[in-house]
C-alpha positions, 0 to 999 in steps of 0.5 A: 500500500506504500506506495499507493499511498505515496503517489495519492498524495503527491498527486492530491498535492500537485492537483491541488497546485495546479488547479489553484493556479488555474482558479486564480487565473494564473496561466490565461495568458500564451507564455504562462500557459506553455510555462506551466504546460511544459513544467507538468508534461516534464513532472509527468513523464520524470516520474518514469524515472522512479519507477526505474529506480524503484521498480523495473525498466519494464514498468518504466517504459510501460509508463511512459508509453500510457503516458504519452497515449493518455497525453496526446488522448486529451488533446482532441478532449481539449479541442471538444472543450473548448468548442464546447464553451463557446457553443455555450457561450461560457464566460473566461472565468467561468471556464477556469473553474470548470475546468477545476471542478471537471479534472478534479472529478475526472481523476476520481471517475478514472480511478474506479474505471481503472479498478474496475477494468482491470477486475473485468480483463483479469476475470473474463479474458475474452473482454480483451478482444471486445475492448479492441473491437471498440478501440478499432472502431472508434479509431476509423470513426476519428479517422473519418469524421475527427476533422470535423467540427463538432455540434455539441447540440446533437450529443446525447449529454446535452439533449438530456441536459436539456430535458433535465434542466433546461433553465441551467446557465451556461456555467453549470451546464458546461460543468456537466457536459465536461463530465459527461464528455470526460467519461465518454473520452475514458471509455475510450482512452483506458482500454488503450492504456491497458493494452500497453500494461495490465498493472493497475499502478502503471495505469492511474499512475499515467491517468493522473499525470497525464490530467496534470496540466490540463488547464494551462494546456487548455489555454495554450491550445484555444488559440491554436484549435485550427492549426492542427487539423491532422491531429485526429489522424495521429489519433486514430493510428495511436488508437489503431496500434493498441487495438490490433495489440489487443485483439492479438494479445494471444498470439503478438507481443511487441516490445514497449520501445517499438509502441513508443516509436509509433505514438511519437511517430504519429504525433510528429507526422500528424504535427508535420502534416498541420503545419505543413498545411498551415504554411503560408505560400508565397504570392504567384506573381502575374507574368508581364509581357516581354518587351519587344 
């Protein structure tokens, strides 16, 4: 229970940091944002570190593999926020505690999904193949349709809100959605991780790190929501890999290191692809005519 014990309190305490510093509004602006974006993405991924020291290279690659799955995962849940908020047209600070109050809940929700899924895989294995059929399927619908802009009005969260309380403001339907949305994206993003590692501790381990940094990381990409248009596809290769190593759990294993390779590969291909397409081209001059 030790260690259980440790890494509940240092997150508990590193949430608490991070989210106090979003309520006061301390990371709105881009400079602050990518400050402390960058400062909790590198918390997150040296606590690999520990577990190299304190358990194996095995469980330390593990980690970082379903950190960065779970990471780049929260990206798209990000942009759907942030579509989201204006759609209900929710005040900046307003948004910041939202976001306080859903990540807050999101770690909790994650926590029994985690408990609760790896009970499920360890006592009905055929529960594997089911949760790589949805990751597959999922992963064509954000090839298909990830790109697209989303409309929050026809999602099944938001016609129930509607019919449950349909006098809410925007802040505290926002606050809902978030939840809701935020257990839809778990179902999606905790079968992926499970396919990296079975270990329980691995896994909240990389779901609690990864939930660090979500508000700045909020603010640091609202601004830059149309420069990644290719990121849906990183997405569905990331989530395409760690189905097929689902479904073929019986017969295929590969080495963690080569599943690092195509989460970062897909990544810096997608990124390349956005930024590729966001280049400005230079002006075709008009041709002139050749004097005589």
């Amino acid at each position: 229970m030790l260690p259980w014990l440790a890494l509940g309190a240092f997150v508990l305490a590193a949430l608490a940091i991070d989210l106090r510093v979003g309520a006061r509004g301390g990371m709105t602006s881009m400079r602050s944002a990518l400050v402390w974006s960058v400062a909790w993405t590198a918390i997150g991924a040296g606590f690999a570190a520990v577990l190299l020291l304190l358990d194996s290279p095995a469980a330390a690659e593990s980690y970082i593999a379903g950190f960065l799955v779970e990471k780049s995962l929260s990206l798209d849940n990000l942009f759907v926020f942030a579509v989201l908020f204006g759609f209900l047209g929710v005040a900046a600070g307003d948004r910041r505690r939202v976001l306080v109050y859903g990540i807050a809940g999101a770690v909790v929700l994650r926590g029994l999904f985690i408990v609760a899924g790896g009970a499920v895989l360890d006592t009905f294995h055929f529960a594997t193949y089911v949760l790589g059929a949805l990751l597959a399927l999922t992963a064509v619908k954000i090839a298909r349709h990830g790109g697209e802009q989303v409309d929050p009005s026809r999602s099944l969260p938001m016609r129930i809100l509607k019919r449950v309380a349909p006098g809410a403001t925007p802040a505290a339907s926002a606050l809902v959605m978030v939840a809701a949305f935020d257990v839809m994206f778990a179902l999606d993003s905790i079968p992926a991780i499970f396919a990296i590692t079975r270990d329980t501790f691995v896994v909240f381990a990389a779901n609690a790190f990864s939930l660090l940094g979500m508000v700045s990381l909020f603010f640091l990409l609202e601004g830059l929501m149309d420069r990644f248009r290719y990121l849906h596809f990183g997405l569905a290769a990331i989530l395409a890999w760690v189905a097929a190593k689902l479904i073929l759990v019986d017969v295929w294993h590969p080495p963690t290191a080569l599943t690092l390779a195509v989460i970062a590969g897909a990544l810096l291909a997608a990124a390349l692809a956005s930024v590729r397409r966001e280049r400005p081209r230079a002006p075709v001059r008009p041709a002139t005519a050749e004097a005589d």
